[in-house]
C-alpha positions as CSV (number, residue, x, y, z in Angstrom):
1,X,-184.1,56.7,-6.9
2,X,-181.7,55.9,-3.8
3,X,-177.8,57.1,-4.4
4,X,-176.9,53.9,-4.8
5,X,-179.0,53.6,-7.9
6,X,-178.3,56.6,-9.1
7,X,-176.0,56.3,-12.4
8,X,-172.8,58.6,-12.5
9,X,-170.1,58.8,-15.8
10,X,-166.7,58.3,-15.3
11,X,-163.9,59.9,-15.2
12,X,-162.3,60.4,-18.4
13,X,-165.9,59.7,-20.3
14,X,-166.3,61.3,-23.1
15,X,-170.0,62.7,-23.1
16,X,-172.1,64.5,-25.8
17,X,-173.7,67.6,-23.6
18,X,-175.9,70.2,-24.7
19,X,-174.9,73.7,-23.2
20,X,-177.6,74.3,-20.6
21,X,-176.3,78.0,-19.5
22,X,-173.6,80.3,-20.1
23,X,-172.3,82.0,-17.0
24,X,-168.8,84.3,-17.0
25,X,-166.8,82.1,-15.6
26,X,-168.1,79.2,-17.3
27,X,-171.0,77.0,-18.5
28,X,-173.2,74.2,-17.6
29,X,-174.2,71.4,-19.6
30,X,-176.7,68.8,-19.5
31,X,-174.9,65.1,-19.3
32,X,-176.1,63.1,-22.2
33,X,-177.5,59.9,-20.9
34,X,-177.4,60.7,-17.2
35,X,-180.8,61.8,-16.9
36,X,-181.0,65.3,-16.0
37,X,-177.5,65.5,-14.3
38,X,-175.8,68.2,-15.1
39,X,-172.3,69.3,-15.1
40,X,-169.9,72.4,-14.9
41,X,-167.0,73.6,-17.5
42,X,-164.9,76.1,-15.8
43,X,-164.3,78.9,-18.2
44,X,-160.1,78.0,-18.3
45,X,-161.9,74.1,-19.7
46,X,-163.7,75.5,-22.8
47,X,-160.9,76.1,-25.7
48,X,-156.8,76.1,-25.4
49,X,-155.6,79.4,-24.5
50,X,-156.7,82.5,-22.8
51,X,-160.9,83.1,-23.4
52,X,-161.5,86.3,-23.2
53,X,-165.5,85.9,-23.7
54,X,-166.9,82.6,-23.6
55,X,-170.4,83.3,-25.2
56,X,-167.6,83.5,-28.5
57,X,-166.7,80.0,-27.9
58,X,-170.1,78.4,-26.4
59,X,-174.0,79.2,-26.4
60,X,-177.5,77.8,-25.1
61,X,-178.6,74.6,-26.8
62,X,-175.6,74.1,-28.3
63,X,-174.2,70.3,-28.6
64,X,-170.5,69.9,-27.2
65,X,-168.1,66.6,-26.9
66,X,-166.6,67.2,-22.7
67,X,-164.8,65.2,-21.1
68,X,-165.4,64.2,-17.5
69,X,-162.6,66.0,-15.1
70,X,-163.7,65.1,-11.7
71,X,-167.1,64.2,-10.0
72,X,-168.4,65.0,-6.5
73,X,-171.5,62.5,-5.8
74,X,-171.7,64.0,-2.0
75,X,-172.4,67.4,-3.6
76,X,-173.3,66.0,-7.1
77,X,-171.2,67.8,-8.9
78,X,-169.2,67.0,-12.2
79,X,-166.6,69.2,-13.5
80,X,-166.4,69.0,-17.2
81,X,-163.7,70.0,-19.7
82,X,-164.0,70.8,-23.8
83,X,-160.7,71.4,-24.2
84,X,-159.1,68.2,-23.4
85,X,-161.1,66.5,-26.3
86,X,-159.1,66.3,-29.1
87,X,-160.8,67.0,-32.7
88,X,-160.4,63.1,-33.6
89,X,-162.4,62.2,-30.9
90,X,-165.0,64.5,-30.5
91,X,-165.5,63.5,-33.9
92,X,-166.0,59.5,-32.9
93,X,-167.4,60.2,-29.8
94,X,-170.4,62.2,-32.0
95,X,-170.2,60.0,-34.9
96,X,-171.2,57.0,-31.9
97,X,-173.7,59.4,-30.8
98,X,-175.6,59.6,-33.8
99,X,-175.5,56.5,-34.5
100,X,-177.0,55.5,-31.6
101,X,-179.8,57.8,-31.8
102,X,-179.8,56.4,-35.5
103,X,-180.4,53.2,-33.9
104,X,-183.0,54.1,-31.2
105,X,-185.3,55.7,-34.3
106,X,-185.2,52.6,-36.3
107,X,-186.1,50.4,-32.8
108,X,-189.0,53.1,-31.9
109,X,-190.4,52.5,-35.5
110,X,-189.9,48.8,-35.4
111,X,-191.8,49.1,-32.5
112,X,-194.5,50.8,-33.7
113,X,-194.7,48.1,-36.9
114,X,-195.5,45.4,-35.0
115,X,-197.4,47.1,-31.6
116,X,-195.1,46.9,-28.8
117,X,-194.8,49.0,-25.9
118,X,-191.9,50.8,-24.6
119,X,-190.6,48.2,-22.2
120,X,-190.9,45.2,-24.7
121,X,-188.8,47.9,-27.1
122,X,-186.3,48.3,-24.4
123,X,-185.8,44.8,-23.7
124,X,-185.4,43.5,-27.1
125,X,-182.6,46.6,-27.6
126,X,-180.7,45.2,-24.7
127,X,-180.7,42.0,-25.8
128,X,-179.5,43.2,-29.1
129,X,-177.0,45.4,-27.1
130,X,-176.0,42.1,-25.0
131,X,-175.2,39.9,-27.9
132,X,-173.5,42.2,-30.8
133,X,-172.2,45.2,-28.2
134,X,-174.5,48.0,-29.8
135,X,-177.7,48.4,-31.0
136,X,-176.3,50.2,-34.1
137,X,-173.8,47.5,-34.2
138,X,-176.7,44.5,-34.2
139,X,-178.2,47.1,-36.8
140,X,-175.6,46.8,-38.9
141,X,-175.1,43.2,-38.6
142,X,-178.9,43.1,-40.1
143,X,-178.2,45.8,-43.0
144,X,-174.9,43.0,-43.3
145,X,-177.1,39.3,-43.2
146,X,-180.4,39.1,-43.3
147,X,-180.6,36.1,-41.4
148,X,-177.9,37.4,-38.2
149,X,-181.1,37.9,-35.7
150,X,-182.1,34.2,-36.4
151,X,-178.7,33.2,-36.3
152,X,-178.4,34.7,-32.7
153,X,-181.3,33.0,-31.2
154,X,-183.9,35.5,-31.8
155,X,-187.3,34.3,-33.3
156,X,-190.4,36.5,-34.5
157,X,-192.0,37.7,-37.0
158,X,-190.4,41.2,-35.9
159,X,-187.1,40.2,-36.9
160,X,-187.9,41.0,-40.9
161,X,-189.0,44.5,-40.0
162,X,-186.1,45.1,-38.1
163,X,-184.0,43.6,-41.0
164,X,-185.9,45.9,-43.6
165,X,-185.1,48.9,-41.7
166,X,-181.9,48.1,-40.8
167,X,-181.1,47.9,-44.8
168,X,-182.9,50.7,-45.6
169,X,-181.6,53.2,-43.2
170,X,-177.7,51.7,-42.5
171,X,-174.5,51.5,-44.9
172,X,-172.6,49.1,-43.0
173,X,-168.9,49.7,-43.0
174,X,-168.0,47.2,-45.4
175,X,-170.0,44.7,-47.5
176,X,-168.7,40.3,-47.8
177,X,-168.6,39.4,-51.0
C-alpha cells in the first residue's frame, strides 16, 4: 500500500485500542480500525494526576478509549492520550464500538445464510453504511420495519435474513406505535 493509500485517524479521534505493551514511561496501543498501526500514550497521557506506576493503571490486552494527540506520517507515529477522554464519552465511543462489531457478526452470519463471499459481504455493508450512516444503524432500521431494505432500493431474497436477524439480535432505541 503506497502512503498515499495508507489510512491515518485524526486528530481528536476517539479510538477504541487494545494495549499492545507496557513500557515505564508509557504504553503502546494497537489503533482500532487502522490496520496494524499502532500508537504511543506517554505515561503523563494515561490518568489525571501524577502515575507513579503505570502497570496500576494499564496492562497487555487490555481495551482503552484514547484520543488522538498528534500524528507524524513521515515517522508514523501517533501520540495517543487516555486522559483527555472523559467518562461520558469513552462510554459512547465503546457503546459505538460494540455495536458495530454487533453489526459486523450479524452481516458475517447473513452472509454465511445465503453463501456469499467476503467481498459481496463488504459491499452490501457499505451500501447499507451509504444509505442509513451505519451498519448497526440500517440494523436497526430492520429490527424497526421489516420492509426498510425494500424501501431503500435493495431487492433479494437476502433481505429477510438480514431482517430476522436484525430482530432477533437488536432492541432498537425506541419502537413507532
Amino acid at each position: 500500500m503506497s502512503e498515499a493509500e495508507e489510512i491515518w485517524p485524526e486528530e481528536g479521534e476517539l479510538l477504541v485500542c487494545t494495549v499492545k505493551g507496557v513500557k515505564e514511561n508509557g504504553a503502546y496501543l494497537n489503533l482500532g480500525g487502522y490496520g496494524d498501526k499502532e500508537g504511543f500514550v506517554f505515561i503523563g497521557e494515561v490518568a489525571s494526576g501524577w502515575v507513579k506506576n503505570i502497570r496500576a493503571h494499564l496492562r497487555e490486552g487490555q481495551r482503552v478509549v484514547a484520543k488522538v494527540v498528534t500524528i507524524k506520517k513521515d515517522r508514523e507515529r501517533v501520540d495517543l492520550s487516555i486522559k483527555a477522554v472523559s467518562a461520558e464519552r469513552r462510554k459512547d465511543t465503546l457503546q459505538t464500538w460494540k455495536n458495530q462489531q454487533r453489526a459486523n457478526q450479524i452481516m458475517r452470519v447473513a452472509a454465511q445464510r445465503v453463501n456469499w463471499d467476503e467481498e459481496k459481504t463488504e459491499a452490501i455493508s457499505e451500501e447499507m453504511i451509504e444509505k442509513f450512516g451505519s451498519l448497526y444503524g440500517a440494523l436497526e432500521e430492520c429490527a424497526i420495519s421489516e420492509t426498510v431494505l425494500s424501501d431503500s432500493g435493495f431487492t433479494g431474497k437476502w433481505m429477510e435474513g438480514v431482517t430476522e436477524l436484525a430482530v432477533e439480535n437488536i432492541v432498537p432505541p425506541f419502537v413507532e406505535i
